[in-house]
N, C-alpha and C positions, 0 to 999 in steps of 0.2 A: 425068896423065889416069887415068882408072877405067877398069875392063877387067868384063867379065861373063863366068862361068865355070856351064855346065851340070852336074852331078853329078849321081852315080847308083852313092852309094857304098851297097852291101848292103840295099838298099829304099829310102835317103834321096833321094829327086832335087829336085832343084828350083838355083837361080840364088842364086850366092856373088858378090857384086861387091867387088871390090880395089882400093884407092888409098893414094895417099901424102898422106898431111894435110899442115898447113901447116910442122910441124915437122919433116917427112923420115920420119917413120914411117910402116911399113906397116902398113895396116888391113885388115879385112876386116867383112862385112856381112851374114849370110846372110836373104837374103830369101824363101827358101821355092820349095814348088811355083807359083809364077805364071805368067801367062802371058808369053811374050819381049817384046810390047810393053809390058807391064809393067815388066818387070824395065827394059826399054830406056829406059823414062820416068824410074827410079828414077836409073839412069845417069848420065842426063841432066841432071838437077836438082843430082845431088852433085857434080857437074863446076863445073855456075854457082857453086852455093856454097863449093865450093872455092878458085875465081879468086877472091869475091868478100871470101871471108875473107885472103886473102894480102893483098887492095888495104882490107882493114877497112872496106867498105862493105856497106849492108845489102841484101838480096837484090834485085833484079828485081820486079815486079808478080807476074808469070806462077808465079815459083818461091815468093813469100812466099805466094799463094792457095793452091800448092798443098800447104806445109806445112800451113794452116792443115785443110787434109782429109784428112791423114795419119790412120791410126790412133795410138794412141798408144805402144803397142811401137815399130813403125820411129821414131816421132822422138826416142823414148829413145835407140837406138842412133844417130841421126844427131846428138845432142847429146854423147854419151859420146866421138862423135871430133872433137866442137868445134865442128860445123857448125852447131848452131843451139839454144836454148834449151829445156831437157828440158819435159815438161808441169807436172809439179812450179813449175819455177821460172814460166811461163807464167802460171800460172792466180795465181800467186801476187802476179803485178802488177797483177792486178785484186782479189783477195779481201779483202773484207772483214771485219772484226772481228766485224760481226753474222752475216756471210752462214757465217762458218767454225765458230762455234759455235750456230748452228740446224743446220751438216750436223752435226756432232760429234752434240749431244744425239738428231739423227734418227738417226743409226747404231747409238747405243746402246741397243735395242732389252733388253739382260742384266742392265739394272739394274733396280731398284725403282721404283716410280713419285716414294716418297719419295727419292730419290736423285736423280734426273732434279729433283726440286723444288728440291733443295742446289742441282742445276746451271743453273738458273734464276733461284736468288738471285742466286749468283758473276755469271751472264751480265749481271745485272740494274744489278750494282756496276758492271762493266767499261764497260759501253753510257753509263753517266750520267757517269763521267766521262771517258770517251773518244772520245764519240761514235759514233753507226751507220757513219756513213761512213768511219772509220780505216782504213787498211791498216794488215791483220796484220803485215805486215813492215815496218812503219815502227815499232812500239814498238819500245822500247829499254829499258834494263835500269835507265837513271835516269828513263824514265816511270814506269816498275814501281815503282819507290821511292815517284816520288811520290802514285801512287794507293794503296801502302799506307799512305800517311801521311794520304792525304786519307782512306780506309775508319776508319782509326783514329779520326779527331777528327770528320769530317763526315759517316759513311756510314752511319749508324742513322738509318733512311727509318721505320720500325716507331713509334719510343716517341717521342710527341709533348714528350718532357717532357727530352728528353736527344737530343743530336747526335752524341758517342761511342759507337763499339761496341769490347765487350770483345774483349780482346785473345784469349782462346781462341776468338771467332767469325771475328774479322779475319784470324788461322791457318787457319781452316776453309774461309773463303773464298780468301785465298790458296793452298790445296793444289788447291783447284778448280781455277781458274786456271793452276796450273802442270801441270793432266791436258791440259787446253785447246790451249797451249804447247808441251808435248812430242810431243802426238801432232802438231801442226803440222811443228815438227820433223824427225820422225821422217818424215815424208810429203815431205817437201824443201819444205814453202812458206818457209820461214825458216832460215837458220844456225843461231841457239841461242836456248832457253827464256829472255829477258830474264827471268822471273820468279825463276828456277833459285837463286838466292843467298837470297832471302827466306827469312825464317824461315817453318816452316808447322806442325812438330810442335806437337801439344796438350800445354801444360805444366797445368792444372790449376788452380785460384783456389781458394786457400783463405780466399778471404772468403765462398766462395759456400756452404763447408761448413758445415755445421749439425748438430749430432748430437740427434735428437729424441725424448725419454726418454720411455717408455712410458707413464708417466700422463698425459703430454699427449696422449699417441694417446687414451687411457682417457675425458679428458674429451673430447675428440671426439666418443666412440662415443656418448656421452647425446646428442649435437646434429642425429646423422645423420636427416636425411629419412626413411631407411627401412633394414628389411635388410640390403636389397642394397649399400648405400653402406658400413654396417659390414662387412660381407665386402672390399670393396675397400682399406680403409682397415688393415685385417686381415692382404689379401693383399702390401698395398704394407710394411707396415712390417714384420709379424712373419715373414711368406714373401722378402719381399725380393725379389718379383718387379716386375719393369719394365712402368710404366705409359704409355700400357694396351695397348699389344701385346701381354705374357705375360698379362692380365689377362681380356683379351676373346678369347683362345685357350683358357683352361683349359675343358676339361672335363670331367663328370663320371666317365667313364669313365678318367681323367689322375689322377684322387684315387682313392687306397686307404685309407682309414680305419683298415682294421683292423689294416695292414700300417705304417701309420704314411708315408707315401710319394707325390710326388705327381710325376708326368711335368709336361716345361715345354717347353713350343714356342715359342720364340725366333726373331724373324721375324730380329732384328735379326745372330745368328752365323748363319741357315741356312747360310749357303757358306762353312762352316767344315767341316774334317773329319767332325765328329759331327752333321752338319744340322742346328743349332740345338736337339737334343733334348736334354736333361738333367733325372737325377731327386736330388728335393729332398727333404728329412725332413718330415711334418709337425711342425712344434715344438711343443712343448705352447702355447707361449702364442696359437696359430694354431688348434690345435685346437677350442677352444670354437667358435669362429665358422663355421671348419667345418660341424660338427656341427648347429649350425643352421640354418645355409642348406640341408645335404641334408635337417632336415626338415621345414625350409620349401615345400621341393621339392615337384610334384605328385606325389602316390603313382602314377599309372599311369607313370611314367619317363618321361614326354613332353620334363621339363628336359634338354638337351643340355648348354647350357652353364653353368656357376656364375653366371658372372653376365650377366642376360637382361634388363634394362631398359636398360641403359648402353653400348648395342655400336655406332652410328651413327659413322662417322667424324665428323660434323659436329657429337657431342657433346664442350659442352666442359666437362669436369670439374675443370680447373681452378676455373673461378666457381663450383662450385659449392660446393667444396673452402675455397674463402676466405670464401664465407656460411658452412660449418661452423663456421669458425675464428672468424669475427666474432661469432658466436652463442655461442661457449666463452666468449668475451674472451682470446681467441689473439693472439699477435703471428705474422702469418705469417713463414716462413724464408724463403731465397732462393729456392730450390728444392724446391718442395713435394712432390712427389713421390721425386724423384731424392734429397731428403736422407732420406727417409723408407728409403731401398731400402740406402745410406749405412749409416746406422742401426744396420739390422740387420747387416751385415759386419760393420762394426766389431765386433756385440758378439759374434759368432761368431767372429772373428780372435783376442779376448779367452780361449776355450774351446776352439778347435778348430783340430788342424793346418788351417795357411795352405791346404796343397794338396786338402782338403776342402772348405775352405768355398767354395774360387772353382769347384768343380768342383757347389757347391748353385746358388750365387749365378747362376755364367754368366757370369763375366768371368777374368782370367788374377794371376797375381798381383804383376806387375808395375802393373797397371792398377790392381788392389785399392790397393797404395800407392802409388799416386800419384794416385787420385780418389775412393778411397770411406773409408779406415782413417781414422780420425779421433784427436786425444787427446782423452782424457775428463780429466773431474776426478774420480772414482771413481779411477782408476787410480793417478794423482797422488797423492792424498790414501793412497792404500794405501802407492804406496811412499815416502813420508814419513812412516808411523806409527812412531813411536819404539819399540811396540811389535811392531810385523812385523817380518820376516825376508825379505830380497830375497839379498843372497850369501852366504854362510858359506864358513869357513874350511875347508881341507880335513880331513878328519879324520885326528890321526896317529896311529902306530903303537898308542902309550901310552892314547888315546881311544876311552872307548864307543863302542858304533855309533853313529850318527849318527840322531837321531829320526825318527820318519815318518809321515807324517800319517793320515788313517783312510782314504785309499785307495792308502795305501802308497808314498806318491814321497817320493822321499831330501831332506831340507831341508838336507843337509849337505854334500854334494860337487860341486865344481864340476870344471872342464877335465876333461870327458870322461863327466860322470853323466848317463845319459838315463833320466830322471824319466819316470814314467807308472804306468800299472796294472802290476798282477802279469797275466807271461803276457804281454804288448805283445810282447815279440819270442821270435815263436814260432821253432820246425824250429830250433834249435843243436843239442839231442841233446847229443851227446858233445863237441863241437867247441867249449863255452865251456871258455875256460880250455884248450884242448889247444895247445901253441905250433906241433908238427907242422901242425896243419890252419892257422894264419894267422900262420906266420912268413913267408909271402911276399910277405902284405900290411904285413905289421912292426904290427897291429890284436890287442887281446885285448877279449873282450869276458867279461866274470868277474859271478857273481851270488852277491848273500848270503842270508845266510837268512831274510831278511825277501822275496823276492823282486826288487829289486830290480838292475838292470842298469848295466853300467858298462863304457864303451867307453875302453882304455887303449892307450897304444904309441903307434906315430906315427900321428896322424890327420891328422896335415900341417896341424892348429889350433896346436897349443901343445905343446911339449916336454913328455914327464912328469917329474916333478921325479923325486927321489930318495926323500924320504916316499913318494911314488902309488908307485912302485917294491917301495919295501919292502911297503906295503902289500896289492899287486896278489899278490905271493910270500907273503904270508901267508896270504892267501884261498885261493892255489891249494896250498898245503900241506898 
């Protein structure tokens, strides 16, 4: 039997009720400041339900109505001692597949509207082939399988002309899916995410790469409609900015001319640490077009933004972009844009430390190689010239310096030469070559008289041999 207990411990008062559930354990309930016939009714119900769980029969009329107008704290606590089914699990034998993800997307009030759209597609996959009326908690983890297999071969609703969707969208949409899942989960309608095993990370297609060499942009620029399209075509291949979010955001005020430099407002990292802000060099080959759009620009500065004909979400610059190209006699890419943005990394990644370019670009540089670096046949063909030079031998003791080219990086030393300008690593002072200052990194970093640098000792790369040794002693002699 349950017993009701008054308290009125240090300000707390209100009614504690006590019982032994069906396993011999003692519980307890605290029910608050209420009133005694309150508390007395609360009593009274956990008592029937008590008896009626020992005899595994389901409540009474009187007792089932009155769980069902519980708030939902006490029926938590009267499920936690076994009495009856928490609201989680409740709600969850009627919910449905549509109904749980219409609340989902309405909750999510933090996203994007474009984001909310992704969760619209995923809703759009799950609903066709599993119908409005599923319960959530009737999928299973070999349903999951087979609606990825069915999204794989049958779930491209979009391209009249093909019933496969790629394998980086059918990830995309599966990660949906598995937010869907988990927060269900998490909430108690279901045990476990059935989606949870599926693969979801973006691996990257490199069929879809394309690396799109400058004089094809070049013949473009003769085809464009107007200006403003060579500005964009301008901004997308030799800026390397993302179309057309970073595109329909620049403005004029974002570009320094003189300063060589332009701010980039990235809707797509804003909730990233640095709010999507990053600043970009103007390149020279960006420059020209530039310079024409500002003075194209009204003289009283009325232009806000660079580019002012093209900003309607409902334009689509795709078709517009593919009459460019049909008008070139272009063969379009996969990715007309996106290979254009590609492009130019790459040929920045070619010139410029990795940790520059993706800090111009907007992306990280694990992403860079895995979606934008491309191989060229430029490269290729360089280092298969019988005439270049890609590794050389290390120079020994017996051996001139080792040649250098006319901005002075060593073409002769490997395991441990870092090649670059004269001056690249500045504040050593006294401390090259001093063994005191970096014997306890077991690192020497020693310079010749051509300027160049040269990082020796354990770098935890490569052992120094015994030549680098002698050698490293000779310099510092």
């Amino acid at each position: 039997m349950a017993s009701l207990r008054l308290e009125n411990d240090r300000g707390r008062k209100g009614y504690r009720l006590q019982f032994r559930d069906a396993e011999k354990r003692n519980r307890t309930i605290w029910l608050g400041d209420v009133p005694e016939w309150r508390a007395q009714e609360v009593k009274d119900h956990v008592e029937h339900l008590l008896d009626q769980v020992k005899k595994k029969r389901p409540p009474e009329m009187a007792t089932a109505d009155w769980l069902s107008g519980i708030d939902d704290d006490l029926r938590n606590k009267l499920a936690r001692c076994g009495l009856c089914e928490s609201v989680a699990k409740r709600v969850a034998k009627v919910l449905t597949l549509e109904k749980w993800i219409d609340e989902y997307i309405g909750e999510r009030q933090d996203v994007k509207a474009s984001t909310k759209e992704s969760f619209t597609k995923a809703k759009a996959n799950l609903l066709t082939f599993f119908g409005r009326k599923k319960l959530l908690r009737d999928i299973t983890p070999a349903e999951a399988k087979r609606w990825r297999v069915w999204l794989k071969t049958k779930g491209n609703r979009r391209d009249k002309n093909r019933k496969w969707m790629a394998e980086d969208t059918v990830r995309r949409r599966t990660a949906t899916a598995k937010q869907f899942f988990l927060e269900a989960v998490e909430r108690g309608y279901m045990p476990a995410d059935p989606f949870a095993k599926l693969p979801s990370s973006i691996q990257g297609n490199a069929k879809r790469q394309h690396f799109v060499p400058a004089p094809v942009i070049e013949s473009c620029m003769a085809h464009c409609p107007d200006s403003e399209w060579r500005t964009i075509l301008a901004l997308a291949r030799y800026g390397g900015l993302r179309c057309p979010s970073e595109l329909v955001a620049l403005r004029w005020s974002d570009v320094d001319l003189p300063a060589g430099r332009m701010t980039i407002h990235a809707s797509k990292t804003e909730h990233h640490a640095a709010g999507g802000v990053r600043v970009c060099p103007i390149f020279p080959e960006l420059r020209p077009y530039l310079e024409a759009a500002w003075d194209a620009a009204p003289d009283d500065g009325s232009a806000e933004f660079v580019v002012t004909r093209y900003r309607q979400s409902t334009q689509n610059l795709r078709s517009t972009f593919l009459l460019i190209l049909k008008r070139a006699g272009i063969t379009p890419w996969p990715k007309l844009f996106q290979n254009l943005r590609a492009s130019r990394e790459t040929e920045l990644l070619a010139r410029y430390p990795a940790k520059d370019v993706v800090s111009w670009i907007g992306n990280s540089v694990p992403v860079a190689m895995k979606s934008y670096a491309m191989a060229t046949d430029e490269a290729f063909q360089a280092a298969s010239d019988p005439k270049g030079q890609t590794v050389a031998a290390a120079p020994l003791v017996s051996d001139p310096e080792p040649e250098t080219d006319d901005l002075g990086c060593n073409r002769g030393c490997t395991g441990g030469c870092i090649s670059g300008l004269f001056g690249t690593i500045g504040g050593l002072g006294d401390s090259a070559g001093n063994e005191k200052n970096t014997a306890k990194s077991g690192v020497f970093i020693v310079q010749d008289s051509k300027g160049n640098h040269y990082l020796m000792g354990n770098t935890e790369l490569e052992s120094v041999t015994s030549t680098m040794s002698t050698w490293r002693s000779n310099q510092l002699s």
